[in-house]
C-alpha positions as CSV (number, residue, x, y, z in Angstrom):
1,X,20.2,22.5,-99.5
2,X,17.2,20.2,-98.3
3,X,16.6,18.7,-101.6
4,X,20.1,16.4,-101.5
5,X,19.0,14.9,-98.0
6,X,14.8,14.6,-99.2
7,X,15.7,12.9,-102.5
8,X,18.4,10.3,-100.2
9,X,15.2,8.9,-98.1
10,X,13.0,8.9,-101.5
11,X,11.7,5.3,-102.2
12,X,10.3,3.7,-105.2
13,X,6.9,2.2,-105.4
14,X,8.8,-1.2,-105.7
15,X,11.2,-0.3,-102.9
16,X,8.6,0.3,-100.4
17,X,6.4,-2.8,-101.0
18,X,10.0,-4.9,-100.8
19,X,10.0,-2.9,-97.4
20,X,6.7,-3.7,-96.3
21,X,6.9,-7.5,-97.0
22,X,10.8,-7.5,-95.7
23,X,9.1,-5.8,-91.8
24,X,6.4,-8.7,-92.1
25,X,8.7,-11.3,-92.3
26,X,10.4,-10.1,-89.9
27,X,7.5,-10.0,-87.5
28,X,6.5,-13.3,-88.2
29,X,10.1,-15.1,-87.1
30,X,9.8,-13.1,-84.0
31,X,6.6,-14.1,-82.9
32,X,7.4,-17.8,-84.0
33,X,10.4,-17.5,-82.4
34,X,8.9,-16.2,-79.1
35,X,5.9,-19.3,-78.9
36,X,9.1,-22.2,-79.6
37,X,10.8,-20.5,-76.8
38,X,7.8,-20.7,-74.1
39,X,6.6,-24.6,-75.4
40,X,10.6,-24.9,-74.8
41,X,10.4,-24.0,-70.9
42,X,7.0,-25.5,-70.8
43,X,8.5,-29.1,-71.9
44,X,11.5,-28.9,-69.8
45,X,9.8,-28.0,-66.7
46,X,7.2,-31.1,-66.9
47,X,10.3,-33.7,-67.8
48,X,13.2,-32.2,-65.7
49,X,12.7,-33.8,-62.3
50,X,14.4,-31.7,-60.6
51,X,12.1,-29.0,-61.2
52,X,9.1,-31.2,-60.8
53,X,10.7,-31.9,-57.2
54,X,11.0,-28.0,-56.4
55,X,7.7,-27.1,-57.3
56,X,6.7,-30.3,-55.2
57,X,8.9,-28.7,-52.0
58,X,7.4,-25.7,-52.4
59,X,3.8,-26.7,-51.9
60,X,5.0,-28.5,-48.8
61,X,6.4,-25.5,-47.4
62,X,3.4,-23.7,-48.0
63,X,1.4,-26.4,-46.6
64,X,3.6,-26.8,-43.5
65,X,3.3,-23.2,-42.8
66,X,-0.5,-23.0,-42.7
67,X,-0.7,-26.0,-40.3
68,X,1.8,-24.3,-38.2
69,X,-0.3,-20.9,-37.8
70,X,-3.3,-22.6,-37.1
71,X,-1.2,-24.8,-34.0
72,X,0.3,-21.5,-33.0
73,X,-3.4,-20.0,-32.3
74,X,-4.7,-23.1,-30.6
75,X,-1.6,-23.3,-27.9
76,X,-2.1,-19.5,-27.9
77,X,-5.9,-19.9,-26.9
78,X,-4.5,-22.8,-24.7
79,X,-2.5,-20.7,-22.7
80,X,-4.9,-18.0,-22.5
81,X,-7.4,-20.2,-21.0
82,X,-5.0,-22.0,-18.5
83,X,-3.8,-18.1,-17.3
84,X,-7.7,-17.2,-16.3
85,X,-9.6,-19.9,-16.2
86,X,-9.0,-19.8,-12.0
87,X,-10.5,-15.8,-12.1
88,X,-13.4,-16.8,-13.3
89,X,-16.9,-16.6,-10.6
90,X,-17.3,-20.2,-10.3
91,X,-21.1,-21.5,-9.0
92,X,-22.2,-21.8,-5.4
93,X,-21.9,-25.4,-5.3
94,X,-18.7,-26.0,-7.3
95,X,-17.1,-23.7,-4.3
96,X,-18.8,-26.2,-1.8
97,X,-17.1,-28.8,-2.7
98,X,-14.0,-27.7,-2.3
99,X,-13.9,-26.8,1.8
100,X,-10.7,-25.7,3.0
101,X,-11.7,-27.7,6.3
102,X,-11.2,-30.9,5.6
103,X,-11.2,-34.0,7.6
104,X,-7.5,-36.0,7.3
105,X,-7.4,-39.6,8.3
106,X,-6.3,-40.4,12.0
107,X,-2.7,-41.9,12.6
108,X,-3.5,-42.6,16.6
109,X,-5.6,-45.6,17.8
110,X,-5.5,-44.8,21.6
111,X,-7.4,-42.2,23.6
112,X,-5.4,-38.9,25.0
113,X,-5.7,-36.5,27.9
114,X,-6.2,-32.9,25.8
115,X,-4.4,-31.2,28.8
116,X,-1.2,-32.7,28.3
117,X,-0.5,-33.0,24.3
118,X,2.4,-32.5,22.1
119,X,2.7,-30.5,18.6
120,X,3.3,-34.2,16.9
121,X,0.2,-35.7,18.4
122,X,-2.1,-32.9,17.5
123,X,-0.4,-33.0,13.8
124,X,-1.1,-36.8,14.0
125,X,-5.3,-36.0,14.7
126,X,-5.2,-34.0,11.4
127,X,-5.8,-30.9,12.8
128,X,-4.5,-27.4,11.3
129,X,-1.5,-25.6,12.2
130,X,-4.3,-22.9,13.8
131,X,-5.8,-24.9,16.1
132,X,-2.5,-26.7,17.0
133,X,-0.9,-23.2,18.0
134,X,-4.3,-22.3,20.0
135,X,-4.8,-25.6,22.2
136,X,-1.3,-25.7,22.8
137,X,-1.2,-21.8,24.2
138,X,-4.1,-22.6,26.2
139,X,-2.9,-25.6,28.0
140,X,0.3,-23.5,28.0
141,X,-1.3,-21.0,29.7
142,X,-3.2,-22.9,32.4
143,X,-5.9,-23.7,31.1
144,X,-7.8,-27.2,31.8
145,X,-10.2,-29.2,29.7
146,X,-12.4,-30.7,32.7
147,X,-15.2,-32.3,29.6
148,X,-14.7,-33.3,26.0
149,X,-17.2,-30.1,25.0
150,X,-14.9,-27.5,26.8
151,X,-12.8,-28.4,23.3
152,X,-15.6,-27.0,21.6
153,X,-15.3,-23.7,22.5
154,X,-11.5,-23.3,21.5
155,X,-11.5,-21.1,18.7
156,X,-10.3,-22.1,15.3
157,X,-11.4,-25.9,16.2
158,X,-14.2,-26.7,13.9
159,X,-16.7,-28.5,14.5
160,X,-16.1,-31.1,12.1
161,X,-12.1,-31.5,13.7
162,X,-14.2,-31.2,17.0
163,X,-16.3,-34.8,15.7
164,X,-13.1,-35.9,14.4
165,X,-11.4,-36.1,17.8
166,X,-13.6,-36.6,19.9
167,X,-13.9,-40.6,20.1
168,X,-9.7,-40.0,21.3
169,X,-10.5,-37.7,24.3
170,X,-10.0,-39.3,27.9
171,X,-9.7,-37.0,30.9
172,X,-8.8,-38.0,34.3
173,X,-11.0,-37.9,37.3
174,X,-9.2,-35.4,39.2
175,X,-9.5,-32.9,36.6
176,X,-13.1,-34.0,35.9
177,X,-13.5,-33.0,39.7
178,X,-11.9,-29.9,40.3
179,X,-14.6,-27.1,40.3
180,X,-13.8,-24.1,37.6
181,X,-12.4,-20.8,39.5
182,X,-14.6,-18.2,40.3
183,X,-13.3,-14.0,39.4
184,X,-14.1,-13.9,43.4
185,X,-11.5,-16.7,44.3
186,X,-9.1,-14.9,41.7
187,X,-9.8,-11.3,43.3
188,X,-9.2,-12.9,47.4
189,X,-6.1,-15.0,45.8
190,X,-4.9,-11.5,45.0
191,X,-5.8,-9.8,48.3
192,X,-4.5,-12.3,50.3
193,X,-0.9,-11.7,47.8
194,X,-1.4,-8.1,48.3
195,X,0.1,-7.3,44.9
196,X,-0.9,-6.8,41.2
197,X,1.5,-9.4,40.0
198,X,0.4,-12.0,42.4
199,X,-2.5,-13.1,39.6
200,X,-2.3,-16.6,39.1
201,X,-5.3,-17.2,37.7
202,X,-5.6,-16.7,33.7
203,X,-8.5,-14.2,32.6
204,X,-10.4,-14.9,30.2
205,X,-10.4,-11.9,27.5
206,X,-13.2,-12.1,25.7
207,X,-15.6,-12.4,28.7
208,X,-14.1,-10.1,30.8
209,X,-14.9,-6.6,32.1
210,X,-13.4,-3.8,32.7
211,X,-13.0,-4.6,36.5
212,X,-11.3,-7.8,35.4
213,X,-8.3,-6.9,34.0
214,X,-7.4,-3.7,36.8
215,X,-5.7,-6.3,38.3
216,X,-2.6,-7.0,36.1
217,X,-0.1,-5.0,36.5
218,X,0.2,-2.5,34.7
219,X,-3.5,-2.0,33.3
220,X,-5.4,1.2,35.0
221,X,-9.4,2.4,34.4
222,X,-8.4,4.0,31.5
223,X,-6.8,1.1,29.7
224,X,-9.2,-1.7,30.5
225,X,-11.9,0.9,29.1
226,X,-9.9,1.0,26.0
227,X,-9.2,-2.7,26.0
228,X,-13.2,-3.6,26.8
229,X,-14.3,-1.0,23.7
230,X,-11.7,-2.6,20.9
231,X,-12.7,-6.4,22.4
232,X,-16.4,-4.7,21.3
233,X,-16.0,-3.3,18.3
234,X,-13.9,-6.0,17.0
235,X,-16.3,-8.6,17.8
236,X,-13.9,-10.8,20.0
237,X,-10.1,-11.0,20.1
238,X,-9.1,-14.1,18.3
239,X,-5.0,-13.4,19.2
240,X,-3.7,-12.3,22.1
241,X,-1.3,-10.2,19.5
242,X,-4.6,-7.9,18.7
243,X,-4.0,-6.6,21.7
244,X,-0.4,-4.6,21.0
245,X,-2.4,-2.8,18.6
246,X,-4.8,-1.1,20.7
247,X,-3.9,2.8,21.0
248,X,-1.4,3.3,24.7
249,X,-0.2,0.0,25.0
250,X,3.1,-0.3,26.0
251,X,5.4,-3.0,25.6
252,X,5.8,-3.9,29.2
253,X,2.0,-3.5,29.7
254,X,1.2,-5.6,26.2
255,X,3.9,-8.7,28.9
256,X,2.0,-8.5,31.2
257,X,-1.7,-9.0,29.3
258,X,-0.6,-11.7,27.2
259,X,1.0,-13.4,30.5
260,X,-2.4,-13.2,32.6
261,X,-5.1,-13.6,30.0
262,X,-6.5,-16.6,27.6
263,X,-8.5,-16.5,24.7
264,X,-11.1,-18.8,24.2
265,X,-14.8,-18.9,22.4
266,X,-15.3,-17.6,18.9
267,X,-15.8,-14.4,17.4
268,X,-19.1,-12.6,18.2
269,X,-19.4,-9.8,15.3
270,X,-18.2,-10.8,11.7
271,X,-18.8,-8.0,8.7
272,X,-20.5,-9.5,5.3
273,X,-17.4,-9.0,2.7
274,X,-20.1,-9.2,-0.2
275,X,-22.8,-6.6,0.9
276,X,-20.6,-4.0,3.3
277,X,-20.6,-1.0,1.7
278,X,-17.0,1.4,1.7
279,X,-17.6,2.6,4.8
280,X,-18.9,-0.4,7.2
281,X,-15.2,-1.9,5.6
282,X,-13.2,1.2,7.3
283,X,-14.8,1.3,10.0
284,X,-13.8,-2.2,11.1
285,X,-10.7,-1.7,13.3
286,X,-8.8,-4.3,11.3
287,X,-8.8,-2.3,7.9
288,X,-7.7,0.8,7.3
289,X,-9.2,2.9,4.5
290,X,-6.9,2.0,2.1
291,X,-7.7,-1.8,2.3
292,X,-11.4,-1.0,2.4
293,X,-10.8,0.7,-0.8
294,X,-9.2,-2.2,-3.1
295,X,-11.8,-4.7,-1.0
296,X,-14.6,-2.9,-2.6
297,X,-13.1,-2.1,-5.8
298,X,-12.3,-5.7,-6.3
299,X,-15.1,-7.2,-5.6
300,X,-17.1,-4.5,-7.4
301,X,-14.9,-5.6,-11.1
302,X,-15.1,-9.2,-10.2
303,X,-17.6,-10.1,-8.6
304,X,-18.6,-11.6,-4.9
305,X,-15.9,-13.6,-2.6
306,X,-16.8,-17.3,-2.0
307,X,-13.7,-17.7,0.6
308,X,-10.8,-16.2,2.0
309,X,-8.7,-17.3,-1.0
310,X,-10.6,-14.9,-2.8
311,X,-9.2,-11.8,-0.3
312,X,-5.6,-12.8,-0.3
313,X,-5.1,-12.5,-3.8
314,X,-5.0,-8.6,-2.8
315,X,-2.0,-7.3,-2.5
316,X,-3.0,-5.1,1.3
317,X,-4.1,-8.9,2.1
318,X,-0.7,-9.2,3.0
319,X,0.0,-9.2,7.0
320,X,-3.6,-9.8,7.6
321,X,-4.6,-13.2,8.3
322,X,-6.1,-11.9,11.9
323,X,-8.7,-10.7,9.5
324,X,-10.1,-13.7,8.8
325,X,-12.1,-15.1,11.8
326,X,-14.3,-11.8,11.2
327,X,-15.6,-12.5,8.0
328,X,-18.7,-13.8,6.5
329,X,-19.6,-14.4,3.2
C-alpha cells in the first residue's frame, strides 16, 4: 500500500540536480530582487524633496524640543529662587541698611507749638502713624510740652524723628512758665472736691504707685496692687489698652483709668527674642504658651530674628503688635 505513494516522490539523479539548480536560481532573483528594491527607496528618498523636507522638519522638532526643556528648568529655578530668596538669614549689615525708621523729607517751613497740632501736620513732619496717635492722645489728654526735650520722652518717637523735628518746635512763654503739678497739688485738688471723680489732673502710669491711682474712681488697694505688679512685670505700659487686660478689670473701671491716666517714657524691661529660652517667652504676660511655642520653634529651624518683620510672619503674630516695644534683638 505504501509502495504506490514512495515510488510517486522517487526522483532521478537528473531530476534532483535539475531541482537543486531550479531552488538556486530561485534564490538568487530573490536576493537581487530584494537589494534593487532597498537602492530603489534609497534613491527616492535623497531626490524626492518632499521627503528631504520631512526629515528636515523632523530634526527641528527635535531640536525645538530640547531648547524648550532646558528654558522650562531655568524659569523653574527662576521661580524657585524668587519664592525663597526673602527666607533666607541675610548678614548683620545688609539688615542695617534697611531701618524701618526712616527719616522722610519735611513739607513745613515754619515753626509749631507741639501742644496744639493736627493729624495733617504731624503726617506733614514725616512722622509714623505711632507716634502720630501717641502725641495726639497726650495733648488730648492734658498733657503739656513746657521744653522741646519733654518730646523726647514720648514713647514711640525716635530719636532720629525726635532730631528731625526739632528745629520746628516753638512754645509759648506761658506754657514755658507754668510749673509742672505736683501728686500733692493733685491729692488737695481732690480733697478740696471731696470726691473720687473730681481728678483733674492726668496720672502718669508708668511712674505711679499704688497710692496714686486709689484715687480714680473705681480703683481700690486691691486693684492698683494688681495694676502696679503687671506695669512691673511687663516692663512699662506702652497702651493704655494693656490695661483691660489685666485680671478684675471691669469695663466701667477700665473708663475710668484710661480717662485719668497718660502714658509717657519708654519701656523699661524688653526680653531678648534670640537667646530667651521657652520658658522666659511664657512667662512674659504678653505671650501665652502657645505663642512662645511657635516663637522658639521658629527661630530654632530658621535661625535668629533681625526685626519685627521677622515675628509677624507667624501666624499667632496676629493681634499682637503691643508686643513689639518689648523686644530686643
Amino acid at each position: 500500500m505504501n509502495q504506490p505513494i514512495k515510488s510517486y516522490f522517487f526522483y532521478s539523479k537528473n531530476e534532483k540536480r535539475g531541482l537543486l539548480l531550479l531552488l538556486i536560481l530561485l534564490l538568487i532573483m530573490i536576493i537581487y530582487w530584494t537589494s534593487v528594491a532597498k537602492a530603489t527607496a534609497i534613491e527616492q528618498t535623497i531626490i524626492d524633496p518632499k521627503v528631504t523636507e520631512m526629515l528636515c522638519i523632523i530634526e527641528n522638532n527635535k531640536t525645538i524640543a530640547a531648547q524648550q526643556k532646558i528654558y522650562r528648568a531655568k524659569l523653574r529655578q527662576q521661580e524657585y529662587e524668587n519664592k525663597y530668596k526673602n527666607k533666607w538669614p541675610k548678614k548683620k549689615a545688609q539688615r542695617q541698611s534697611h531701618k524701618r525708621v526712616t527719616n522722610k523729607p519735611l513739607t513745613i517751613s515754619t515753626k509749631f507749638d507741639p501742644n496744639v497740632v493736627t493729624d495733617s501736620l504731624l503726617t506733614q513732619l514725616g512722622l509714623p502713624p505711632k507716634a502720630i496717635s501717641t502725641w495726639l492722645k497726650f495733648t488730648a489728654k492734658g498733657g503739656t510740652f513746657r521744653s522741646p526735650k519733654d518730646l523726647s520722652k514720648l514713647y514711640n518717637l525716635s530719636s532720629a524723628h525726635y532730631e528731625q523735628v526739632y528745629p520746628f518746635i516753638d512754645i509759648p512763654e506761658k506754657e514755658k512758665e507754668k510749673s509742672q503739678p505736683t501728686y500733692a497739688d493733685n491729692k488737695k485738688e481732690k480733697n478740696d472736691h471731696k470726691t473720687k471723680a473730681g481728678i483733674i489732673s492726668l496720672i502718669d502710669l508708668n511712674t505711679a504707685t499704688a497710692d496714686d491711682l486709689l484715687p480714680i474712681y473705681g480703683i481700690g488697694q486691691a486693684t492698683s496692687r494688681r495694676i502696679i505688679e503687671y506695669r512691673d512685670n511687663l516692663g512699662g505700659f506702652s497702651d493704655i489698652n494693656q490695661v483691660a487686660k489685666i485680671w478684675g478689670i471691669a469695663d466701667s473701671t477700665y473708663q475710668q483709668i484710661a480717662q485719668s491716666v497718660i502714658i509717657t517714657g519708654e519701656t523699661t524691661k524688653t526680653i531678648n527674642i534670640n537667646t530667651a529660652d521657652l520658658k522666659t517667652l511664657k512667662n512674659h504676660p504678653l505671650i501665652d504658651y502657645k505663642l512662645a511655642k511657635s516663637i522658639y520653634n521658629y527661630r530654632k529651624q530658621h535661625g535668629r530674628y533681625y526685626e519685627w518683620n521677622d515675628l509677624t510672619k507667624l501666624h499667632l503674630m496676629k493681634d499682637h503688635e503691643d508686643l513689639e516695644p518689648y523686644i530686643k534683638y
